[in-house]
C-alpha positions in Angstrom: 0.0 0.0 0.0 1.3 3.4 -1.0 1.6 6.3 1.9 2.3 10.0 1.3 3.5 10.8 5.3 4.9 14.0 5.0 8.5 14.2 6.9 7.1 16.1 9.6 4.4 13.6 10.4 7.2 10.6 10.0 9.0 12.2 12.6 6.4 10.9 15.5 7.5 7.2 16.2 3.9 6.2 16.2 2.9 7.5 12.7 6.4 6.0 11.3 5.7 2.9 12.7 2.3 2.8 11.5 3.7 3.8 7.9 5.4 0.7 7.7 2.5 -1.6 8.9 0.3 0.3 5.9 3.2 -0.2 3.6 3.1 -4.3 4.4 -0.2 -4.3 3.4 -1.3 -5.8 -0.1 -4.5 -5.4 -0.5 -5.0 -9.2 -0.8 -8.3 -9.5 1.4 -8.0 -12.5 3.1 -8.3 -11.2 6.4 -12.1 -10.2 5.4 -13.3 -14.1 5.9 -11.7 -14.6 9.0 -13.0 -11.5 10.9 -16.1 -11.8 13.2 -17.3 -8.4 12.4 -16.8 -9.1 8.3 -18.3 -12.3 8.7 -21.3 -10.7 10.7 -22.0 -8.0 9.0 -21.2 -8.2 5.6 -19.7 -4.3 5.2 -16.0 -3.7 3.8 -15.4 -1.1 6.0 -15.9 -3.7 8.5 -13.1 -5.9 8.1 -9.3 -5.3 9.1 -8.7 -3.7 4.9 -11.7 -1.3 5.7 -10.0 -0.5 8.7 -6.7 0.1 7.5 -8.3 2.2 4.7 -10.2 4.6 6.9 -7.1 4.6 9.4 -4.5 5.3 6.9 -6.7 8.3 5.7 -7.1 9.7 8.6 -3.7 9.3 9.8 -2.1 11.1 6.8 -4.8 13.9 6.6 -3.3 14.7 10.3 -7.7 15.0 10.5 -9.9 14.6 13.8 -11.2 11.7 14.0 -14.8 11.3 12.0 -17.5 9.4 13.4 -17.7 7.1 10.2 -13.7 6.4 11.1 -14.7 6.3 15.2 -18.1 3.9 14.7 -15.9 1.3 12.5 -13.0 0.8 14.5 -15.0 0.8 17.7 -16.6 -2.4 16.2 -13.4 -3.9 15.7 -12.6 -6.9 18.5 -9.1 -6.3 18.3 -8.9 -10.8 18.6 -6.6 -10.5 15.6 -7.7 -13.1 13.8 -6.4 -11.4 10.5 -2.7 -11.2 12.0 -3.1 -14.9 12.0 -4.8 -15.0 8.6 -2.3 -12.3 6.6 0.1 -13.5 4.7 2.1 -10.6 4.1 2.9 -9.8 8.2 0.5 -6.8 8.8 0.9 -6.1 12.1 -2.7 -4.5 12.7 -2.7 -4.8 16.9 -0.3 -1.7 16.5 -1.7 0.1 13.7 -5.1 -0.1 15.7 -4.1 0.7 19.2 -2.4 3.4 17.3 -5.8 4.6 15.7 -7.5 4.2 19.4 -5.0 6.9 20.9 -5.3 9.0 18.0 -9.3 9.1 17.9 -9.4 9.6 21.7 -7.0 12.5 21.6 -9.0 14.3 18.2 -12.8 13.1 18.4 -15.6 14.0 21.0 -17.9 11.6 22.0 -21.2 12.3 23.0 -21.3 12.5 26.8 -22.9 9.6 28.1 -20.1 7.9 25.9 -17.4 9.6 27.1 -18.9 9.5 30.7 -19.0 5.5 30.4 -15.3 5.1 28.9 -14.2 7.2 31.8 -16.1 5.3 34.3 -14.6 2.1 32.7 -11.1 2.9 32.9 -11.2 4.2 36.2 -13.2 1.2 37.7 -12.4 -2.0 35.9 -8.6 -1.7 36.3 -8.9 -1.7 40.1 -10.4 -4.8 42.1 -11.6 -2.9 44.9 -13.5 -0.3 43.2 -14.6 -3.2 40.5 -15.5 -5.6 43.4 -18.0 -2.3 44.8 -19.3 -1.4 41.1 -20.3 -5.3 41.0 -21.9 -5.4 44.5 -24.0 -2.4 43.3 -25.1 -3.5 39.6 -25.9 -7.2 41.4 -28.8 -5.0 43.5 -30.0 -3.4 39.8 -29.8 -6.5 37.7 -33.7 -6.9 38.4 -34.2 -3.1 37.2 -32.5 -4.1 34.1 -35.9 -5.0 32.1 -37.1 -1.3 33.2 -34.3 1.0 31.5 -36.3 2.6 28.9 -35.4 3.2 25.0 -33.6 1.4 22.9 -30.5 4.0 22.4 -26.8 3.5 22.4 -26.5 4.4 26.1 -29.8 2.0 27.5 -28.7 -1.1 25.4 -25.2 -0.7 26.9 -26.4 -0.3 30.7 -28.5 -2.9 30.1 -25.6 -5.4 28.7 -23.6 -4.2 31.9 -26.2 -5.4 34.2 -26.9 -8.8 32.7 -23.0 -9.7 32.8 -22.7 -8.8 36.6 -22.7 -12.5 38.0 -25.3 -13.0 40.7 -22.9 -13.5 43.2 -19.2 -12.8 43.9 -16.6 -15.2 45.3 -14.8 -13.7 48.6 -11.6 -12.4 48.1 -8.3 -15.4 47.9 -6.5 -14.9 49.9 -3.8 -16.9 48.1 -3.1 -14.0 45.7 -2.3 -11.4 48.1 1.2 -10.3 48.0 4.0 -12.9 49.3 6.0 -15.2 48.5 4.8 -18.9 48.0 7.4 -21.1 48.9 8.1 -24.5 46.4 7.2 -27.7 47.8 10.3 -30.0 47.9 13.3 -29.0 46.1 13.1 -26.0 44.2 13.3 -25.9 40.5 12.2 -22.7 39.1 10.8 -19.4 40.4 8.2 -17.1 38.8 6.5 -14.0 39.5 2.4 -14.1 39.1 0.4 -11.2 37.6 -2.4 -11.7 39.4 -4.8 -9.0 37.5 -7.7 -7.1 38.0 -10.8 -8.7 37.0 -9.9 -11.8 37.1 -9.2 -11.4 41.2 -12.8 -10.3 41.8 -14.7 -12.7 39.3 -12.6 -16.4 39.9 -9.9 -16.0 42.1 -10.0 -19.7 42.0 -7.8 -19.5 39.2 -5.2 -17.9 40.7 -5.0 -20.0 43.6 -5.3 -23.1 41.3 -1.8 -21.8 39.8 0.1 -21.4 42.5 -1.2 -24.6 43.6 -0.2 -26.3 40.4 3.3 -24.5 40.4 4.2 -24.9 43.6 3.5 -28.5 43.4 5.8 -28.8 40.5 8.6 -27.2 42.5 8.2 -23.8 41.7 8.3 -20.4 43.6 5.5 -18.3 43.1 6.3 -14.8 44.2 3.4 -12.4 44.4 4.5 -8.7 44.5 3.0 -5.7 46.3 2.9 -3.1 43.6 1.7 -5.1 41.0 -1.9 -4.2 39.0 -3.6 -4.4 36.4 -2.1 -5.0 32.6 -3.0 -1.7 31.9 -4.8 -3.6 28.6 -8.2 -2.4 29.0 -7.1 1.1 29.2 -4.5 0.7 26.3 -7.7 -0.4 24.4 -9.8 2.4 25.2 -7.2 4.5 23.7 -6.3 5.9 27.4 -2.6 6.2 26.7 -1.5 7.4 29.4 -2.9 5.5 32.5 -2.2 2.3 30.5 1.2 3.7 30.7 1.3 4.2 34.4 0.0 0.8 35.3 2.5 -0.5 32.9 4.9 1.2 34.2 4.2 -0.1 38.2 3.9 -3.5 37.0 6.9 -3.0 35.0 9.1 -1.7 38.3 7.9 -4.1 40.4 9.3 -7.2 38.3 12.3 -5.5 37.8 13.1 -5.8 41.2 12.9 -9.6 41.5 14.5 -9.9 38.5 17.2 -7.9 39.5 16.9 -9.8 43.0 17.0 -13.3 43.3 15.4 -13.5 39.5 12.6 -14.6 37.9 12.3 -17.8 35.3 9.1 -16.1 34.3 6.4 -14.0 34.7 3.1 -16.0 34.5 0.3 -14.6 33.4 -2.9 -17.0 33.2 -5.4 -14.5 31.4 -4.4 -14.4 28.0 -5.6 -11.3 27.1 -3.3 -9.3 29.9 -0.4 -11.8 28.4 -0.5 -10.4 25.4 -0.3 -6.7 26.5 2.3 -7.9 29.0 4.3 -9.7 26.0 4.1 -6.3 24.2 5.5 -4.1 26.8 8.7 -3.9 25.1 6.9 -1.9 22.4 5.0 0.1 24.3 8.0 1.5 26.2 10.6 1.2 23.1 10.6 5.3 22.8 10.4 5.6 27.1 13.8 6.9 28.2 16.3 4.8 29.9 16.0 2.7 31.8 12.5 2.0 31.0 12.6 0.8 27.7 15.2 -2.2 28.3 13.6 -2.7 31.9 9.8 -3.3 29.7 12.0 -5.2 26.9 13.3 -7.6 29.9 9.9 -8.2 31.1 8.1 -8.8 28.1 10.9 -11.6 27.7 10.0 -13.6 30.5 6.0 -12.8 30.1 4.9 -16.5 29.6 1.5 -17.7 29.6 1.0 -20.7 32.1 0.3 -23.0 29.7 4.1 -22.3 28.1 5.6 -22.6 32.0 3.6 -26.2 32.6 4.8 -27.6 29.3 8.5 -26.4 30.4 8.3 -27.7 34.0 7.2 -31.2 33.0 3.3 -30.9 34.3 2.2 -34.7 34.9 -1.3 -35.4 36.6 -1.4 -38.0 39.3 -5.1 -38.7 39.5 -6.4 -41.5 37.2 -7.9 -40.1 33.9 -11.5 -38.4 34.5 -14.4 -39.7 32.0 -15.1 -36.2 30.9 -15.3 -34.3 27.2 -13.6 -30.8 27.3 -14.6 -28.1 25.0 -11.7 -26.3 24.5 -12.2 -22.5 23.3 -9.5 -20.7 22.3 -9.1 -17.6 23.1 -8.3 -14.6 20.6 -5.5 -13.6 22.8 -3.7 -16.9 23.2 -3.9 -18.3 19.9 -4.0 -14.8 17.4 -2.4 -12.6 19.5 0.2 -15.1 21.5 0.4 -17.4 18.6 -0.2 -20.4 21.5 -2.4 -23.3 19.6 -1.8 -26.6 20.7 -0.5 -26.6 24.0 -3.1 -26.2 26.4 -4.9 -28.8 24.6 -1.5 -31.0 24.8 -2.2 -30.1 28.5 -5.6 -31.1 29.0 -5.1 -34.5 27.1 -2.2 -35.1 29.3 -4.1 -34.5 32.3 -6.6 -37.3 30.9 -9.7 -35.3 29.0 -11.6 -35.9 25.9 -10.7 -32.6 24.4 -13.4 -31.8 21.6 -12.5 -28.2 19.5 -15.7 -26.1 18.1 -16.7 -25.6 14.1 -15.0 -21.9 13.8 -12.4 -22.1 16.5 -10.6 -18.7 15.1 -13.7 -16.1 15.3 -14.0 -14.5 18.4 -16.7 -15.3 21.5 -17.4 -11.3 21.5 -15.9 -10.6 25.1 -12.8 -8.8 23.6 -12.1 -6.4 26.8 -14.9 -4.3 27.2 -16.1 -4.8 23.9 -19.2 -6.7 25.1 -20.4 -3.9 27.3 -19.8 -1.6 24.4 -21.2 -3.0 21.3 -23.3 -5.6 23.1 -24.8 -6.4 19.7 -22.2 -7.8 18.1 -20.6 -8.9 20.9 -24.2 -11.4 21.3 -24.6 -12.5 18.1 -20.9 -13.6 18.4 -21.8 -15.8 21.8 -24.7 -17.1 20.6 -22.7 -18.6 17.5 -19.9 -19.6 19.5 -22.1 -21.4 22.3 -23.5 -23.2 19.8 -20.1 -24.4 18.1 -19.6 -25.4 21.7 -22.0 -27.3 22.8 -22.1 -29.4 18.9 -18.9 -31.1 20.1 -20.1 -33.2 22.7 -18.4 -31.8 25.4 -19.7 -31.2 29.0 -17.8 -28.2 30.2 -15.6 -25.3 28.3 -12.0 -24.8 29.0 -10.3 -21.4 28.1 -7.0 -19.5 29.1 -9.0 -16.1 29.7 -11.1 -14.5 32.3 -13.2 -12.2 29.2 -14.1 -15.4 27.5 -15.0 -17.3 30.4 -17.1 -14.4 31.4 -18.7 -14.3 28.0 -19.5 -18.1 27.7 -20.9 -18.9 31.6 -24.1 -19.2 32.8 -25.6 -21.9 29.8 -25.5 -25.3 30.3 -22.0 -25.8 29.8 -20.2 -24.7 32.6 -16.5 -22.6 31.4 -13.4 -23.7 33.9 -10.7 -22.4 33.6 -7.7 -24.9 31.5 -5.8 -24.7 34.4 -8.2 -25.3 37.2 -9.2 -29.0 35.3 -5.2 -29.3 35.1 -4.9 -28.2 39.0 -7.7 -31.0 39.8 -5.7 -33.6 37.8 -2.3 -32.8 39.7 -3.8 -33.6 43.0 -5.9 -29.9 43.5 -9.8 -29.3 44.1 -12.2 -30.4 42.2 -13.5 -27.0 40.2 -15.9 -25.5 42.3 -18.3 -24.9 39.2 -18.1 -28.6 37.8 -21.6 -29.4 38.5 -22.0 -32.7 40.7 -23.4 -34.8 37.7 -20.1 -34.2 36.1 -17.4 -37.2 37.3 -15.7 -37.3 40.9 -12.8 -37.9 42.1 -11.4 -41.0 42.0 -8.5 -42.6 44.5 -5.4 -40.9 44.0 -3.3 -43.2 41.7 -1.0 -43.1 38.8 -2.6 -41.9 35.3 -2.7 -43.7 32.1 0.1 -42.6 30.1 -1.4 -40.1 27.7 0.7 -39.4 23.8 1.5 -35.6 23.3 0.0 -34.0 20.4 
């Protein structure tokens, strides 16, 4: 694709960065049959090429932000299915994120909009204030039916209230910040990012990690001034606190690293493990000694899947009679490029594992994305719940709080991959397996299972 950046405009490293992804760019089109949003709606501007179209003229034009440009790439998931799909290497996470900060420094929403994306960014990021925004929309969920209109605003308060789950988990205590010592010899030590969300909704899954890991011989260390990923700001297009929680995370690793060091930093939401992986970009203009400090985290950012494949995870309970639905999520296999191993994982541990019709379009959780174009976002969880359940299996397995969010609540109950792992190592049995689902059996050696 030709540009015409003036040299002024080239001298930003954001706008000469996103030259060269616009440059890569070939027009081919197959990313249009791989993206949800394409595949839903049918319109060019739509797809990841309409995207980069609109973005590219807007960019160059050095133009606020139009609300065709701002209505188009709001619908986009950002689950870079067409990364995966493009042959040519576009990298489009970059060009859109780039897009985001530029429309939410030119445009002006309309206030309830900009009221909500403020509310959002100051809320989700941060588990107490989250924790007391969920208490409070769990009292209004049976107002929901009662919000009048049909508008922009009332169909989005309305999504909002139907995801807040009816009840909340108390606070683990297992992720609070220490140090979680390795059970017999040590052979590895790692620091957890224990998130935002994901701490409020199922801190089951944090505790099933260190669990797992510690099991295995490895030190889980949990710091103090760690936070949030700073990936659902960084999405909003709110550059600068996604920055600063960055930035927190980012000095807090650096000190284990720098202290007794770190094998890896686990990270067992996907979606935070691919903003985490990506730090080094996001810092590479920062002044020293931030930029190599990010580059050195984003290094040992692992997804736990990648640590238990390393460590030599091995299940000692007998194999379970139980079909697994395995979802992958956007982040993990587009953005992180992980396919196979967590399903290597979950037939090691002794599951069925049964993957959906459509496995690469998104489930329509996406960040906030399903309490901003709740639409879409339903159409997509309708289709994917149905891709789901035509496999056979009786629960869902996924590597990311959003999705497991998304999916919940049907028949099919979504676990967490590494809880079922946890449970198959000698852990708990998942507290939302229902009882009609297998036991535990007598602890005992497993049937040796072939890796994929």
């Amino acid at each position: 694709m030709q540009t015409s950046f003036s040299p002024a405009q080239l001298t930003d490293p954001d706008t000469r960065e996103s030259n060269a992804i616009l440059r890569s760019c070939v027009h081919c089109g197959f990313c249009t049959a791989t993206c949800p949003t394409f595949v839903l709606l049918g319109d060019e501007l739509d797809s990841p090429r309409g995207r980069i179209y609109l973005i590219k003229d807007m960019l160059e034009g050095g133009k606020p932000a139009t609300e065709a440009v701002v209505r188009h790439v709001d619908r986009c998931l950002s689950c870079l299915s067409c990364m995966t799909t493009c042959p040519s290497g576009v990298h489009y996470m970059h060009l859109v994120d780039h897009a985001r900060r530029y429309i939410e420094e030119t445009y002006t929403r309309p206030w309830p909009e900009r009221m909500l994306r403020r509310v959002l960014g100051a809320t989700l990021p941060y588990p107490r204030r989250f924790r007391a925004a969920l208490a409070a929309a769990r009292l209004a969920r049976p107002l929901g039916g009662l919000i009048p209109g049909q508008g922009t605003t009332a169909r989005r308060l309305r999504a909002m209230l139907s995801l807040a789950p009816a009840r909340l988990p108390p606070a683990g205590a297992a992720q609070r910040p220490r140090i979680h010592r390795a059970e017999g010899q040590r052979r590895g030590r790692v620091a957890l990012l224990t998130g935002c969300a994901q701490t409020v909704l199922a801190p089951s899954i944090n505790e099933a990690t260190i669990r797992l890991l510690t099991r295995m011989g490895i030190e889980v260390v949990v710091t103090a001034e760690q936070g949030c990923c700073g990936a659902l700001n960084h999405h909003m297009g709110q550059h600068e606190p996604a920055m600063a929680l960055a930035r927190a995370n980012i000095a807090a690793w650096t000190r284990e690293i720098d202290g007794e060091g770190l094998d890896a930093i686990v990270v067992n939401a996907s979606g935070c493990g691919t903003t985490v992986k990506d730090y080094g970009f996001m810092f590479r203009e920062e002044p020293e000694p931030w930029a190599a400090r990010a580059a050195a985290v984003a290094a040992r950012a692992k997804d736990v899947s990648e640590v238990l494949l390393r460590f030599g995870y091995a299940p000692t309970r007998p194999a379970p009679d139980l079909t697994v639905a395995y979802h992958a999520a956007c982040s993990l296999q587009h953005g992180q490029k992980i396919t196979g191993v967590p399903k290597q994982l979950l037939r090691q541990a002794g599951f069925t594992v049964k993957e959906p019709a459509e496995g690469h379009l998104c489930c329509g959780s996406a960040g906030t994305y399903n309490l901003m174009q709740p639409e879409i976002a339903g159409q997509l969880r309708a289709r994917k719940l149905e891709n789901l359940r035509r496999t056979g299996g009786a629960v869902i397995a996924s590597g990311n709080i959003g999705c497991l969010t998304q999916l919940g609540g049907e028949a099919m109950p979504a676990i967490h991959t590494v809880e079922l792992l946890d449970w198959m190592a000698g852990g708990p049995r998942p507290a939302s397996l229902p009882e009609s689902l297998p036991r535990d059996r007598p602890e005992g050696p497993a049937a040796p299972v072939a890796a994929e």
